[in-house]
Each structure stands twice: as C-alpha cells, then as structure tokens.
C-alpha positions in Angstrom: 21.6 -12.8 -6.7 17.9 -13.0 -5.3 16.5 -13.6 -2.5 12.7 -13.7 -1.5 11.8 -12.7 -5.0 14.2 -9.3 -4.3 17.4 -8.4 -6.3 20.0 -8.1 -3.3 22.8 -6.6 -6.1 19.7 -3.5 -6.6 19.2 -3.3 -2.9 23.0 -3.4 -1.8 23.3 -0.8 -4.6 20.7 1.8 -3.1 22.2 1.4 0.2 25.6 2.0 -1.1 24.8 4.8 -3.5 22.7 6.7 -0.7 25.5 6.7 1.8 26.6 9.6 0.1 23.7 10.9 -1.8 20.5 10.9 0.0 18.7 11.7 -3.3 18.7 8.3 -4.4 16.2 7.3 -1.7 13.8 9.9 -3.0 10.7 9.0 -5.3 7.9 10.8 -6.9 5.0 8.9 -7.3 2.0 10.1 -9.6 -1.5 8.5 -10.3 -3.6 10.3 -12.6 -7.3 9.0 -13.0 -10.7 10.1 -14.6 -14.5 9.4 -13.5 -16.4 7.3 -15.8 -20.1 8.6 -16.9 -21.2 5.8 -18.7 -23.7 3.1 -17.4 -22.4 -0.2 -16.8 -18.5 0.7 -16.5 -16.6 1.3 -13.0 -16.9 4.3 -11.2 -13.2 5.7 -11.9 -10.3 4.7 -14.0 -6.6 5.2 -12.7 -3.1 4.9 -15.0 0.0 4.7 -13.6 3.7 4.8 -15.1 5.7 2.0 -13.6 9.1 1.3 -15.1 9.2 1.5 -18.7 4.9 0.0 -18.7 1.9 1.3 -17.9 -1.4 -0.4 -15.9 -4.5 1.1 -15.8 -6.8 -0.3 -12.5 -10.5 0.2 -12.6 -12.2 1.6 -9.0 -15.8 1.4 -8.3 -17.8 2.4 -5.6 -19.1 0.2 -3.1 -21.5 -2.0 -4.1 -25.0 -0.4 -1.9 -23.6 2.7 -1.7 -24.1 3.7 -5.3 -21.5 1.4 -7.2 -22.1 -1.7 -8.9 -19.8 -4.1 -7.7 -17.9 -4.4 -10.9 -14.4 -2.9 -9.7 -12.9 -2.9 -6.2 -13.4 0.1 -3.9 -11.5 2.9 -2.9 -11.2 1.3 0.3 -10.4 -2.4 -0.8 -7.1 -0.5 -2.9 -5.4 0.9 -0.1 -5.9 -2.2 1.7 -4.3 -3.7 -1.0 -1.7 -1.0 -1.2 -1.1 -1.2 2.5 -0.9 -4.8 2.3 1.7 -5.1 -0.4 4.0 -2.5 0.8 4.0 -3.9 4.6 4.6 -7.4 2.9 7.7 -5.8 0.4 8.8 -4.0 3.8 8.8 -7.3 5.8 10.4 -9.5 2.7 13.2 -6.5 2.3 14.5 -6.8 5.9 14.5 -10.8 5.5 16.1 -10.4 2.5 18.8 -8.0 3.7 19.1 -10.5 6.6 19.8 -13.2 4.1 16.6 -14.9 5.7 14.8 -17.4 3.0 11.0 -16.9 2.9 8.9 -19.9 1.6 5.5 -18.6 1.9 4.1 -15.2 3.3 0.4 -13.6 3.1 -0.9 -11.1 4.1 -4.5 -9.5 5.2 -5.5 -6.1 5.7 -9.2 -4.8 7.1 -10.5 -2.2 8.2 -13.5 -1.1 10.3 -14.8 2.0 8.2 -17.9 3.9 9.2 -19.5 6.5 6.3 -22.1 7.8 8.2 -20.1 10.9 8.2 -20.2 11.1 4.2 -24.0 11.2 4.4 -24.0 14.1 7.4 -25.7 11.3 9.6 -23.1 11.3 11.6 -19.6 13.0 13.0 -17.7 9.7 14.2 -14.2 8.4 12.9 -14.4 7.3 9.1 -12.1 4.4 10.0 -11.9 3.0 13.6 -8.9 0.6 13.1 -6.8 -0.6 10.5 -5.4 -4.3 11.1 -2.1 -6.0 8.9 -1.4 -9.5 10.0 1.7 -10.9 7.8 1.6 -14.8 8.0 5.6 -15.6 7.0 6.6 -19.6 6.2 10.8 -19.4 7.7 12.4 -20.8 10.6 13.3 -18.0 12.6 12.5 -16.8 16.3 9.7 -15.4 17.8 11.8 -12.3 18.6 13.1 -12.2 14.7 9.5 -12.1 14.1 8.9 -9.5 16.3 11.5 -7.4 15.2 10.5 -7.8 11.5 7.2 -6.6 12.7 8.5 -3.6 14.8 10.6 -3.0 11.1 7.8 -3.0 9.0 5.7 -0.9 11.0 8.7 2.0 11.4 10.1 1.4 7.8 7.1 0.7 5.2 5.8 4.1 3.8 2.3 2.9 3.3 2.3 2.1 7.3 4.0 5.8 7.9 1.6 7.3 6.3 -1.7 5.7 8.2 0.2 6.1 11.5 1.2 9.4 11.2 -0.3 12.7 10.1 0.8 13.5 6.7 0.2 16.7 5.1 -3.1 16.2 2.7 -2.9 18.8 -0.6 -6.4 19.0 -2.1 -7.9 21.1 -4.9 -10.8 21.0 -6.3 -11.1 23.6 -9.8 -13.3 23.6 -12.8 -12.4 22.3 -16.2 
C-alpha cells in the first residue's frame, strides 16, 4: 500500500527488520564528480549510483563569480538536497501516521557571504539557513508542530547543518 507517494509495506519492513539488526538502517552514500576544462560547459560534473540507474547532475559556479549561469550552484544543490530530504522526512512521519498529504512544497535559502573565499573578509560563509515546508492536510496546529520538531531531529540533511559533523578532506596530485 502507499501513502504520500511512500511504500508503507518498505517502511514497516525497515522498522521491523531493524528492531533486531541495526545494520539495516545504515547507508553508504558516494558521489563521484570531475571538473570540466572546456569553454562553454558547466563547471563540474557529478554521477551518482541510485538503485539499479545512474544520473549524472551538472554544477556551475555562480553566475558573477566566475561561472556562467548554465548549471545550478554548489549552493542552490544543497538547498535542494536539504529541501528534499526535510520534505521526505516530513512526508515519512505523515505517512507512518497514516496522515494523507494533498500538496506540500517546500523552500530553502540561505544568506551566504564569500567574502571570506576572496581573503576580504573573516565573517560566517552562511549566516542562516531557512526550510519552510507548506503541507495541504487537515490536521492540527500542534500535528504541524510536531512534524516540524520531527523533521528537524530526524532528517539527516537537517542533522548534518545543525550539528558538527566530522569533515574528511584530501587534496593529492593525479
């Protein structure tokens, strides 16, 4: 059965299956991209395994800050990648609360300050990061509420901008 667009037989599953092995709620997610050196392309070209497909997602960089405008920005995909898990998050825990959802959008911004990339400045890269879910469903205030409270504790993508994680970086030659 579905529910919100979400296969409830998948989800029970999970939650069944990781009462007595935790593993199942472990993932490994890899993205593995290249810069482009030719004129007239986008900046940077990502490929991700999904399933049994593929997608590849072009980047650029901002357009007046050396990109052309012909891909979205860093920036604008982890807006979008904060967006859609914060929506998934928020759509779960109707879903598992056998709520029906008849609309819900989403927008994500940020206030982002680069000075610091050009050494004209030492201030926070991002002052604030904002999510506001818009949900069609006739439930409470307080349901709403809670499913906000929910999304902020649960979705990963939220996690990880509210709390420190752990950053791995290497940079090495060819």
């Amino acid at each position: 059965m579905r529910k919100n667009n979400l296969d409830l037989g998948v989800l029970a599953s999970v939650v069944e299956r990781g009462q007595s092995d935790p593993g199942v709620f472990k993932m490994h997610k890899r993205v593995e991209g290249s810069w482009n050196f030719a004129e007239g392309t986008p900046a940077y070209t990502a490929s991700m395994v999904h399933g049994e497909r593929t997608t590849s997602l072009t980047v650029d960089v901002a357009p007046g800050f050396g990109g052309g405008g012909l891909a979205p920005d860093p920036l604008q995909y982890m807006l979008t990648g904060l967006g859609a898990c914060y929506a998934a998050t928020v759509v779960t825990v109707a879903a598992m609360e056998g709520v029906d959802l008849t609309a819900l959008s989403v927008v994500a911004e940020q206030d982002v300050d680069v000075a610091r990339v050009y050494d004209m400045g030492d201030g926070p890269l991002m002052e604030q990061i904002s999510v506001t879910v818009t949900v069609a469903t006739d439930v409470s205030d307080d349901t709403l509420a809670r499913w906000q409270q929910a999304a902020r504790e649960k979705c990963p993508f939220a996690f990880t901008v509210i709390n420190a994680i752990p950053l791995h970086t290497v940079v090495r030659r060819a």
